[in-house]
N, C-alpha and C positions, 0 to 999 in steps of 0.2 A: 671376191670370194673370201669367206672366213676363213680365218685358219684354227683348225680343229685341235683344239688343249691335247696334249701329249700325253699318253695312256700311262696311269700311274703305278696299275696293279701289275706286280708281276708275276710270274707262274715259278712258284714254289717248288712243283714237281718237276721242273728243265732245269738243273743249273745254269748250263749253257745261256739258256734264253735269262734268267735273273741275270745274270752277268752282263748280257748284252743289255738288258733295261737301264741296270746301274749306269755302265759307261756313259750308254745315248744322256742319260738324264743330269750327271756330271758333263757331258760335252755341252749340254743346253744351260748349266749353269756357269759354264765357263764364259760363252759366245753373251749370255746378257751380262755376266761382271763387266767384260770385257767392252760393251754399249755404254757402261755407264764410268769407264774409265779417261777422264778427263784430259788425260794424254794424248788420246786418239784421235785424234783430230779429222777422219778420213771423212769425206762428203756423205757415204751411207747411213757411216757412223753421226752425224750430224744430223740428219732427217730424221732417227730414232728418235736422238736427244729432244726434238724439235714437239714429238708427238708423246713427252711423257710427262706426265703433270708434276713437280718437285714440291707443290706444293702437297701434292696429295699423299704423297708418299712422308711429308715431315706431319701432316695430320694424321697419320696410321703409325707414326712412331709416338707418337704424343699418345693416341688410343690405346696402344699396347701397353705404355709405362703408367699409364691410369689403370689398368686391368692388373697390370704386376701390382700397383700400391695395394689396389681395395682386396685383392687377395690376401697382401702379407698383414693388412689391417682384419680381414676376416679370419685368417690364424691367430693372428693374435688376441682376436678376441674369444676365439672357440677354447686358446689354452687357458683364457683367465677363467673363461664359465668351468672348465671340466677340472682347474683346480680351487675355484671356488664351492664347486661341488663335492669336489672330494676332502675338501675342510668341512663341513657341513656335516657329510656321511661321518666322517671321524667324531665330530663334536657331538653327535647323533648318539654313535657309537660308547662313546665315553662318559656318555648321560643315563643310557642303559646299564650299564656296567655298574655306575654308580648308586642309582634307586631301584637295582631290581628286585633288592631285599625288602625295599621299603612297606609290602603290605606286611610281610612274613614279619619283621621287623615290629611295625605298628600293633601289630598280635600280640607281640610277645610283652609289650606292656601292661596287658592286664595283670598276667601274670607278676610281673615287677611289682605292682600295686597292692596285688592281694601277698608277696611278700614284706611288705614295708608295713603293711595292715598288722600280719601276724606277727609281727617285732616288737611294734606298740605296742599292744595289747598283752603281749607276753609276760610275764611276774617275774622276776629273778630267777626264782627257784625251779624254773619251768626249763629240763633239760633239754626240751625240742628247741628251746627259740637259737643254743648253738649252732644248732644244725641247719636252721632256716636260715642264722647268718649269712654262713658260707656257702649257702646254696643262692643268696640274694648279690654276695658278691660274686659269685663265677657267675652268672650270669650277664650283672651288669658288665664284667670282665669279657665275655665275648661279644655281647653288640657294641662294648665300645672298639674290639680289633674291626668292626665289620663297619666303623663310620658312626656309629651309635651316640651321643653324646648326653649329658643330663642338662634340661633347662631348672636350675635353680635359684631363683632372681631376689631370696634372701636378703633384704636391704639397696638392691637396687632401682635405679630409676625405672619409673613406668613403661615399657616398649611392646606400643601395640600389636609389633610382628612376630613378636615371640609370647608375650602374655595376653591373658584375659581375664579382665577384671572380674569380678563377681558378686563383689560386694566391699565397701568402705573401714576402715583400719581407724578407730580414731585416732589409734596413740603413734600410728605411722606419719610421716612428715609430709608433706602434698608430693602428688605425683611421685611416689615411695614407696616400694612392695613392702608393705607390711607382713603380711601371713602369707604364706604359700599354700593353698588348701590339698594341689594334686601337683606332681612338679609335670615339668614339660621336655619334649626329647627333640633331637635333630640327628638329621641321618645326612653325613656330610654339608651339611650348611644349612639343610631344606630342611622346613620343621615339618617334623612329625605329629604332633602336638603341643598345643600352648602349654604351659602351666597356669594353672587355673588359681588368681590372687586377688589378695584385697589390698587396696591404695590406698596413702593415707591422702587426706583431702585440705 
C-alpha cells in the first residue's frame, strides 16, 4: 500500500488545528532526522537506511549549490547591466546638458559676424563703431560663460577638424593658416563651425 504524502496546507481560520499541523509536521521531521542518525543502530532503523539512495541525495546537494552559484552569477550580472546602464543614462544626461544651447548658440554667430563686419569697415571718426565694440564684446563675453569658445588658428598648423581650407596663402609656410577669412567656434570641445582659411603650400 502507498503511503500517502502528509497534508501540508494548513487551515488559517482553526488555530488549534494550525498548531496541531505544525507539531504532526516537526514530529515527522524529527522521526526522519532521527532515520538518518548514524548512532542508531536499531534493525528498523537499518532497513530505512538500506532503502535510501546517499547517492542521491549527495546529487541533489550538488544541484542545489549549482542553482545557488548561477543565481548569485545572475545577480551579479543583472547589478553590472543596471549600473552600466545607469552610467550611460548619466553620460546621456551630461551630453544634453552640455550641447543644448548648441543650435541657439550656432545662431548667434551670424550675428558675431555681422559685428566684426561693421568694426572693419567703421572709419575712426564713426561714433557707432564704440558702441558696436562693446556690444561685440558682451556678447562674445556671454557664449563664452555658456562653453562658447573662438576658433582662431592665426599662424597655426593646418587641422582638418577644426579648419577648412578654401583656398592657398602663398606667403604662408606649408600646412600654415595663413589668412583666416571667417573664424570658427566650439561649444565645450565640439565644433560649432570651422574657421574657414587659407594654407600656405
Amino acid at each position: 500500500m502507498t503511503e500517502q504524502a502528509p497534508n501540508h496546507e494548513f487551515d488559517t481560520n482553526d488555530p488549534k488545528a494550525a498548531q496541531s499541523n505544525i507539531e504532526r509536521e516537526e514530529s515527522l521531521l524529527e522521526e526522519t532526522m532521527n532515520e538518518f542518525d548514524p548512532e542508531n543502530n536499531s534493525g528498523a532503523d537499518n532497513t530505512v537506511k538500506n532503502d535510501i539512495d546517499i547517492d542521491a541525495f549527495h546529487a541533489r546537494i550538488a544541484e542545489l549549490e549549482g542553482e545557488v552559484k548561477q543565481a548569485k552569477e545572475g545577480t551579479a550580472r543583472a547589478n553590472a547591466e543596471a549600473y552600466n546602464a545607469q552610467k550611460r543614462m548619466e553620460q546621456e544626461t551630461d551630453k544634453s546638458k552640455k550641447f543644448a544651447l548648441q543650435k541657439f548658440a550656432k545662431d548667434l554667430l551670424e550675428i558675431v559676424d555681422n559685428l566684426e563686419r561693421a568694426i572693419e569697415s567703421a572709419t575712426d571718426n564713426d561714433p557707432v563703431t564704440e558702441g558696436v565694440q562693446l556690444t561685440h564684446k558682451a556678447l562674445l563675453a556671454v557664449l563664452n560663460r555658456h562653453g562658447v569658445e573662438v576658433v582662431d588658428p592665426q599662424g597655426e598648423k593646418f587641422n582638418a577638424d577644426f579648419h577648412e581650407a578654401v583656398g592657398i596663402d602663398a606667403d604662408a609656410e606649408a600646412d600654415t593658416v595663413g589668412t583666416v577669412l571667417q573664424k570658427g567656434y566650439s561649444l565645450n570641445g565640439r565644433l560649432l563651425r570651422p574657421a574657414m582659411v587659407r594654407v600656405g603650400q
